[in-house]
mmCIF file of the C-alpha atoms, coordinates in Angstrom:
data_MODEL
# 
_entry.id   MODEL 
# 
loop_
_atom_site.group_PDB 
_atom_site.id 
_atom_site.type_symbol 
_atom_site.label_atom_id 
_atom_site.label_alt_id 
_atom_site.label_comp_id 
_atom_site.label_asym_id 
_atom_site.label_entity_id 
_atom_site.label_seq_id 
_atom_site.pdbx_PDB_ins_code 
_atom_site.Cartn_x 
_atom_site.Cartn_y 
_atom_site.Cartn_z 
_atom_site.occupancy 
_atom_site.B_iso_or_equiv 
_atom_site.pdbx_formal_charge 
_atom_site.auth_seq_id 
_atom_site.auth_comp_id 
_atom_site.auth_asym_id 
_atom_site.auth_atom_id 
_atom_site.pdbx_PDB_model_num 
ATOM 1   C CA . UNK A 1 1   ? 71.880  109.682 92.378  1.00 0.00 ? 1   UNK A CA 1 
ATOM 2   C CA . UNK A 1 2   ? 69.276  107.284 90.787  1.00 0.00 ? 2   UNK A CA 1 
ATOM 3   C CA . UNK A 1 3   ? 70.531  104.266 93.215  1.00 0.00 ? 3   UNK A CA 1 
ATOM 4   C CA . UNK A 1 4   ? 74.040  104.480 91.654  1.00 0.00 ? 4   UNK A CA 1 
ATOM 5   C CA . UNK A 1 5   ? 77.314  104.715 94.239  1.00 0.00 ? 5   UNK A CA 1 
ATOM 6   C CA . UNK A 1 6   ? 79.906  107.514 93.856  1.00 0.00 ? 6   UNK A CA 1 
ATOM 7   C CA . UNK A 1 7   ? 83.370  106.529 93.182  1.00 0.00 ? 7   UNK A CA 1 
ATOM 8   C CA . UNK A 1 8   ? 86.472  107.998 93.069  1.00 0.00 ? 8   UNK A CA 1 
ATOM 9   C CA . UNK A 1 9   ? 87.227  108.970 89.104  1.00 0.00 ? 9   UNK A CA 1 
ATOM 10  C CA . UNK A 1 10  ? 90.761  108.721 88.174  1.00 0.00 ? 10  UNK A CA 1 
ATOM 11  C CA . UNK A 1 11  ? 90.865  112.327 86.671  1.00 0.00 ? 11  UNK A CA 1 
ATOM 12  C CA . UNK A 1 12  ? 94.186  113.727 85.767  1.00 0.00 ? 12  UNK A CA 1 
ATOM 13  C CA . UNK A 1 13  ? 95.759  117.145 85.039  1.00 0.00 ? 13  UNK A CA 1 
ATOM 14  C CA . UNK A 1 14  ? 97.138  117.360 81.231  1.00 0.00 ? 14  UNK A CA 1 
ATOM 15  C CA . UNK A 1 15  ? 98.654  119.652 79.219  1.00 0.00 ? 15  UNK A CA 1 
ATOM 16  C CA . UNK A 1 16  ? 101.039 123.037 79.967  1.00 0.00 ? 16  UNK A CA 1 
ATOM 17  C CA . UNK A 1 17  ? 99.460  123.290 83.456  1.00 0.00 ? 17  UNK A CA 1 
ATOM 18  C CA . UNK A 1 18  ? 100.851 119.655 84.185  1.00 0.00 ? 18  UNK A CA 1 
ATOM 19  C CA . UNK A 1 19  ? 103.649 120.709 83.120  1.00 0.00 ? 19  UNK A CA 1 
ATOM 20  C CA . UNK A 1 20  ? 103.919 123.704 84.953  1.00 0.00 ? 20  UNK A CA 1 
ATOM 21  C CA . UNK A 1 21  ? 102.701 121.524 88.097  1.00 0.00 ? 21  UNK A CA 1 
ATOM 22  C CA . UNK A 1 22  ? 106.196 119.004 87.530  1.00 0.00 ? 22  UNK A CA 1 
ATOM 23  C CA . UNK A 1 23  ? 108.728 122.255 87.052  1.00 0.00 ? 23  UNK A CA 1 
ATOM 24  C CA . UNK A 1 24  ? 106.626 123.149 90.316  1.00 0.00 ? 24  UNK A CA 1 
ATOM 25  C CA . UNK A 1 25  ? 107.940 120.045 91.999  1.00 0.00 ? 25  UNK A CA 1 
ATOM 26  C CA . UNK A 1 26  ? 111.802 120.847 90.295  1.00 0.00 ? 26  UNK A CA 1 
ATOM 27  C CA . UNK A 1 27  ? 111.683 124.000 91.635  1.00 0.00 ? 27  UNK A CA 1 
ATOM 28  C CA . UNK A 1 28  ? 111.127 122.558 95.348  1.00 0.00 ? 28  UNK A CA 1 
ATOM 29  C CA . UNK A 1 29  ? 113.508 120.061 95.205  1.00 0.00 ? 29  UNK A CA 1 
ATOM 30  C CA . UNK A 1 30  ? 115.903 122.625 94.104  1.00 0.00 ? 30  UNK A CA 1 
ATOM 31  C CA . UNK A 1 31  ? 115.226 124.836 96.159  1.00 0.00 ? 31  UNK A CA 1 
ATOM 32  C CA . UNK A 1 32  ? 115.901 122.714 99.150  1.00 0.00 ? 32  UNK A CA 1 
ATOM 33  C CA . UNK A 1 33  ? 119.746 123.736 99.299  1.00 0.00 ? 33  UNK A CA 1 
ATOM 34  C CA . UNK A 1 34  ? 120.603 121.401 102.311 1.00 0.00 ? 34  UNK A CA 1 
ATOM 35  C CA . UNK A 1 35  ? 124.005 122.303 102.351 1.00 0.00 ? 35  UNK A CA 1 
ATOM 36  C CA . UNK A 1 36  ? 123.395 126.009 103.201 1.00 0.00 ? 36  UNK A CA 1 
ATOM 37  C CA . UNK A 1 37  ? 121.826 124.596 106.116 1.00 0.00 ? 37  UNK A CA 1 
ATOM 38  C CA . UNK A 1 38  ? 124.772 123.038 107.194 1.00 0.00 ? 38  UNK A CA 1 
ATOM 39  C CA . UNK A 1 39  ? 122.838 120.045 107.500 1.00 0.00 ? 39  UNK A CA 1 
ATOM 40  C CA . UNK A 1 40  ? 124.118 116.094 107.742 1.00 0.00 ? 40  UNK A CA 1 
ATOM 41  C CA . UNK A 1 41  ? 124.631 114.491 104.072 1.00 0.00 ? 41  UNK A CA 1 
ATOM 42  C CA . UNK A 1 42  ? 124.233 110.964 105.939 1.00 0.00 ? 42  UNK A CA 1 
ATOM 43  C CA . UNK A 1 43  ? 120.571 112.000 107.595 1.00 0.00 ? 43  UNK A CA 1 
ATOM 44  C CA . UNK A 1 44  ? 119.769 113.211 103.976 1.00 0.00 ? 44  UNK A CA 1 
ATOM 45  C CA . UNK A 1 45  ? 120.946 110.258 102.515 1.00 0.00 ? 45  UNK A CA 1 
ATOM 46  C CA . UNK A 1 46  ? 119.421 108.087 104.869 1.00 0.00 ? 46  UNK A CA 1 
ATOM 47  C CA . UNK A 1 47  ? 115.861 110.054 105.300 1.00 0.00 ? 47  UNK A CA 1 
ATOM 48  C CA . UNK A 1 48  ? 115.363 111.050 101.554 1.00 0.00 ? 48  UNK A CA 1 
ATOM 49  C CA . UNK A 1 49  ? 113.999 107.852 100.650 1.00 0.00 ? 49  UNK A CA 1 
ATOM 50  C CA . UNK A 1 50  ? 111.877 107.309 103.662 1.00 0.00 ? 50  UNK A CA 1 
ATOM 51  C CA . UNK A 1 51  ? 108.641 108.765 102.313 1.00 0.00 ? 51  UNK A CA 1 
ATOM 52  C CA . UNK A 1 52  ? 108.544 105.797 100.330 1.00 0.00 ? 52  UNK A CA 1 
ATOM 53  C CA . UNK A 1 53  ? 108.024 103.489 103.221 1.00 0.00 ? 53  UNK A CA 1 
ATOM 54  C CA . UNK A 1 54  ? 104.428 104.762 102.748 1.00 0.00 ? 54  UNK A CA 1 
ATOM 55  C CA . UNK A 1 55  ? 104.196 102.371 99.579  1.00 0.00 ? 55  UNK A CA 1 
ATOM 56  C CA . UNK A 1 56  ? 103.666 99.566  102.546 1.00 0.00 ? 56  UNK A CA 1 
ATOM 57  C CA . UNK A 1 57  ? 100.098 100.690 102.476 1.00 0.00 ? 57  UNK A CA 1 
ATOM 58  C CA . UNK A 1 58  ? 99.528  98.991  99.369  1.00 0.00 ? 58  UNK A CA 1 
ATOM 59  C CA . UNK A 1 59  ? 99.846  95.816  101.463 1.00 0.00 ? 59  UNK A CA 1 
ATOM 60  C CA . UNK A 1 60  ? 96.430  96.328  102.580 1.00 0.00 ? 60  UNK A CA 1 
ATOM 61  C CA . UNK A 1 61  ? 94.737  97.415  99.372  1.00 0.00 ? 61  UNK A CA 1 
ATOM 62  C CA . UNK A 1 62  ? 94.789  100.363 97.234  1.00 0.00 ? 62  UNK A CA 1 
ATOM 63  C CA . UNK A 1 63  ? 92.694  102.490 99.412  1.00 0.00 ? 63  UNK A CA 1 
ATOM 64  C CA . UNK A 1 64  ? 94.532  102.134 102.286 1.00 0.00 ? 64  UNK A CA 1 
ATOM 65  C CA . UNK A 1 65  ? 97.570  102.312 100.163 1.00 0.00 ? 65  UNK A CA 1 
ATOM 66  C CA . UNK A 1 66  ? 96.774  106.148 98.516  1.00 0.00 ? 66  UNK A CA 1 
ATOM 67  C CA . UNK A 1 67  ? 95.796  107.375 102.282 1.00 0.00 ? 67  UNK A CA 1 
ATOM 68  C CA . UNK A 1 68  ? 99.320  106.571 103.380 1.00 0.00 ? 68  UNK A CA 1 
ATOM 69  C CA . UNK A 1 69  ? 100.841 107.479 100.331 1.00 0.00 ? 69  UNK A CA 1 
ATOM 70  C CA . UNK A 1 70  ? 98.894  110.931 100.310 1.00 0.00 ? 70  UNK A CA 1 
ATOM 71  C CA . UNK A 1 71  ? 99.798  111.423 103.682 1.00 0.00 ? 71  UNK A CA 1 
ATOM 72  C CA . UNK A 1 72  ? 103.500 110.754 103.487 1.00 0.00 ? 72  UNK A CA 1 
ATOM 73  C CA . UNK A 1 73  ? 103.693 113.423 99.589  1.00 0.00 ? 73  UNK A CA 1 
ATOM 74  C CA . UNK A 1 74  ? 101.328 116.129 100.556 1.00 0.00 ? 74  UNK A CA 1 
ATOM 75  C CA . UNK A 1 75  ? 102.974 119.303 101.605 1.00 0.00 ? 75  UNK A CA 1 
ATOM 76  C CA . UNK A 1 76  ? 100.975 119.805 104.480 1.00 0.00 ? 76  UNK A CA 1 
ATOM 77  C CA . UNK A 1 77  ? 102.805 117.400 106.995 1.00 0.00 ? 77  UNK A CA 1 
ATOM 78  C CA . UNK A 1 78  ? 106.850 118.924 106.390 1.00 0.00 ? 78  UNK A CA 1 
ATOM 79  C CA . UNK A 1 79  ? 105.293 122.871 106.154 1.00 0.00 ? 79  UNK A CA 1 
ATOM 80  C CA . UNK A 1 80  ? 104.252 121.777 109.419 1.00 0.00 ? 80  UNK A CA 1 
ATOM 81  C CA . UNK A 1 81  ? 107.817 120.605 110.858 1.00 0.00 ? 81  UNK A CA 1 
ATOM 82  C CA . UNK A 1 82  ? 109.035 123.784 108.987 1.00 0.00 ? 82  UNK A CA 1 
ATOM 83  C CA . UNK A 1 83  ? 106.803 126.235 111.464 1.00 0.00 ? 83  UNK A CA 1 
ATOM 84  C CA . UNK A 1 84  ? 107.433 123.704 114.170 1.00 0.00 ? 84  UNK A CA 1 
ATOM 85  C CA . UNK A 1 85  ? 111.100 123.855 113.915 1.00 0.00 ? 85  UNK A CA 1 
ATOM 86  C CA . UNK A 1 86  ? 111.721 127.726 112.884 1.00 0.00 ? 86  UNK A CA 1 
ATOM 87  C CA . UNK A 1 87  ? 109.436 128.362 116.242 1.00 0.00 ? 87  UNK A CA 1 
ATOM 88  C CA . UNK A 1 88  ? 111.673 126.075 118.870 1.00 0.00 ? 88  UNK A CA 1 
ATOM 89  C CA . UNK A 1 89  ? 114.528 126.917 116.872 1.00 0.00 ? 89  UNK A CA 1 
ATOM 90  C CA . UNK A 1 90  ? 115.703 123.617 116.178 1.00 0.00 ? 90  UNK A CA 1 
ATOM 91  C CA . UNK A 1 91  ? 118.040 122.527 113.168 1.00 0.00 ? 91  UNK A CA 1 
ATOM 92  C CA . UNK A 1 92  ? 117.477 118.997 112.887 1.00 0.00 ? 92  UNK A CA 1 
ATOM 93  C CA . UNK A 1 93  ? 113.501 119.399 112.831 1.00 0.00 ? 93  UNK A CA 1 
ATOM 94  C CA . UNK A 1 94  ? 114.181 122.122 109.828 1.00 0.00 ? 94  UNK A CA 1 
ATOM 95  C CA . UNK A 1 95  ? 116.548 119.500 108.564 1.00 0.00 ? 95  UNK A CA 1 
ATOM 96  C CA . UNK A 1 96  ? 113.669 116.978 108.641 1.00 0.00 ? 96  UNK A CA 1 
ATOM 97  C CA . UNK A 1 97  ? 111.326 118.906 106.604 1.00 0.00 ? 97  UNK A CA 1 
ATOM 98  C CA . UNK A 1 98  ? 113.497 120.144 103.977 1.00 0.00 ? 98  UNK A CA 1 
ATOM 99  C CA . UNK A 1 99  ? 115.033 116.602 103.102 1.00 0.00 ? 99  UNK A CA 1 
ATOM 100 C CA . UNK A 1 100 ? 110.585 115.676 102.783 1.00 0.00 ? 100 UNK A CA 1 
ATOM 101 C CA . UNK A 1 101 ? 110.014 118.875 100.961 1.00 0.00 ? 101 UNK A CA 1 
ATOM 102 C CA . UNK A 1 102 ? 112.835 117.365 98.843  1.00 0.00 ? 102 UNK A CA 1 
ATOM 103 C CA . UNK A 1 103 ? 111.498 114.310 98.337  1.00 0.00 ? 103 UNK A CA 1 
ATOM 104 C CA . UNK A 1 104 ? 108.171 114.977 97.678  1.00 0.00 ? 104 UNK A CA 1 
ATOM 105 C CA . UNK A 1 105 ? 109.931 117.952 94.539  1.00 0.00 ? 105 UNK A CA 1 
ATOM 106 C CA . UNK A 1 106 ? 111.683 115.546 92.994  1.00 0.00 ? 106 UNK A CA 1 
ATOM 107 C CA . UNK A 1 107 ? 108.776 112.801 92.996  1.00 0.00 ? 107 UNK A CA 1 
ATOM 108 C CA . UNK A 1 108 ? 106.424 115.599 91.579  1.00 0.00 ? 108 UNK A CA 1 
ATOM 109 C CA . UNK A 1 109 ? 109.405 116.542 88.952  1.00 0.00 ? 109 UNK A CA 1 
ATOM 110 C CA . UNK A 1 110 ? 109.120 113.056 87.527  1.00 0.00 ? 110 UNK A CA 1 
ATOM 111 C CA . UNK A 1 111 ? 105.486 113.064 87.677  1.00 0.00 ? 111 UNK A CA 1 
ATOM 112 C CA . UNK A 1 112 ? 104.348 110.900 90.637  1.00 0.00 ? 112 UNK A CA 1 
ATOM 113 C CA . UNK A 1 113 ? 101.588 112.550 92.070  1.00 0.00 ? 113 UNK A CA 1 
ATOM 114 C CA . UNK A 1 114 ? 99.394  112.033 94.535  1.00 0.00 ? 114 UNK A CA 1 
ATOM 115 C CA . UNK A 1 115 ? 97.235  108.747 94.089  1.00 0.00 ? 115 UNK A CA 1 
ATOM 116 C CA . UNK A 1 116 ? 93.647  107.840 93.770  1.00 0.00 ? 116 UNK A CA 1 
ATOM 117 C CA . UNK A 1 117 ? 92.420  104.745 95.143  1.00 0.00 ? 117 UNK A CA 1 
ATOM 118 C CA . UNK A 1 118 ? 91.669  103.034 91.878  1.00 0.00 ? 118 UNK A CA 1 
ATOM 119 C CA . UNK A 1 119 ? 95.109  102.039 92.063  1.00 0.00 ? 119 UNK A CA 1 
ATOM 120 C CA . UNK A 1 120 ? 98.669  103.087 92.027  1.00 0.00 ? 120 UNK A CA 1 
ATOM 121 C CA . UNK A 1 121 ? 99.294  103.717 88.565  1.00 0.00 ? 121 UNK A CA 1 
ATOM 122 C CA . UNK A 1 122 ? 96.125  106.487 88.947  1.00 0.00 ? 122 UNK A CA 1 
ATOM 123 C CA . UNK A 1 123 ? 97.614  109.929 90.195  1.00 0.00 ? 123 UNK A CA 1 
ATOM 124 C CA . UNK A 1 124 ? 96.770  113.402 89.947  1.00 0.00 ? 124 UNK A CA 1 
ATOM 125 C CA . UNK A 1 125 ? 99.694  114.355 86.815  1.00 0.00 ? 125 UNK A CA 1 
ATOM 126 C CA . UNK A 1 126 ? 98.093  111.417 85.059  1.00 0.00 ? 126 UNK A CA 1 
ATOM 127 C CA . UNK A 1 127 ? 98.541  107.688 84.732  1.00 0.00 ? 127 UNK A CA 1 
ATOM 128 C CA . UNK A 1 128 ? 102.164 105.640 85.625  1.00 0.00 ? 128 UNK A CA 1 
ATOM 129 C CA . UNK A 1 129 ? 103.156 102.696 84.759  1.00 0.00 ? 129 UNK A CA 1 
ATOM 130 C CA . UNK A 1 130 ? 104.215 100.291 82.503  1.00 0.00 ? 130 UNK A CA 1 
ATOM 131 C CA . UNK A 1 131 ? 101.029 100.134 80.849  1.00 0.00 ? 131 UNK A CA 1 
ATOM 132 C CA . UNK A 1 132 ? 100.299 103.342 79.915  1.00 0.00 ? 132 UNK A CA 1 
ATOM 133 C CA . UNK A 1 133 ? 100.991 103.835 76.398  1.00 0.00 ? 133 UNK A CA 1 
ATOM 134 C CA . UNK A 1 134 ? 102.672 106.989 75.612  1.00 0.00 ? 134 UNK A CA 1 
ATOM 135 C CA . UNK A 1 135 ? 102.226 109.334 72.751  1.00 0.00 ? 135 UNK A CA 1 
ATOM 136 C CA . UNK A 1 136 ? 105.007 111.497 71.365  1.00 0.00 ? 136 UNK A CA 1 
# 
């Protein structure tokens, strides 16, 4: 690499397919119909925002601050609590994952992705912020 040191490039998806990637997240948090479930409105209200608790990462730096971010908005952690809990059979695990499912839809839908550690403003449906100029 001619002595030069490989860092992360704030690349971002553009056009109809990040488009099609935030109607991807709508569709999820839609699709999340807690009340068929049956489910509490007070653990949804009171766990729907908890994802965010990630941001505390930040404390430490922006590297440390997109791990915990990434881990707390991929899809990989509540897909897990939703095999967990369909295979013990247990409502409030289901619960759980479909209130993070939720959270993580609606974050997408308004086009916070996931982050790269040049910052938090740098994500993967494109920059955030209130410096990022916008074009009509």
């Amino acid at each position: 690499m001619n002595g030069a040191i490989a860092t992360e490039t704030a690349g971002a998806v553009s056009g109809g397919l990040r488009t099609l990637l935030r109607l991807e997240g709508l569709t999820l948090f839609a699709g999340m119909f807690y009340a068929t479930w049956g489910g509490s409105w007070w653990i949804y209200a009171i766990l729907f925002l908890a994802p965010d608790l990630s941001f505390a990462g930040y404390l430490a730096g922006p590297r440390i601050g997109a791990i915990a971010y990434n881990a707390a908005h991929s899809y990989m952690a509540p897909m897990a609590l939703v095999v967990g809990g369909f295979s013990i059979g247990s409502p409030l695990v289901l619960s759980i994952a479909m209130i993070w499912l939720a959270h993580i839809g609606i974050d997408r839908a308004l086009g916070y992705g996931l982050k790269y550690s040049t910052g938090f403003g740098f994500t993967h449906l494109g920059r955030i912020g209130k410096d990022v100029i916008r074009t009509p």
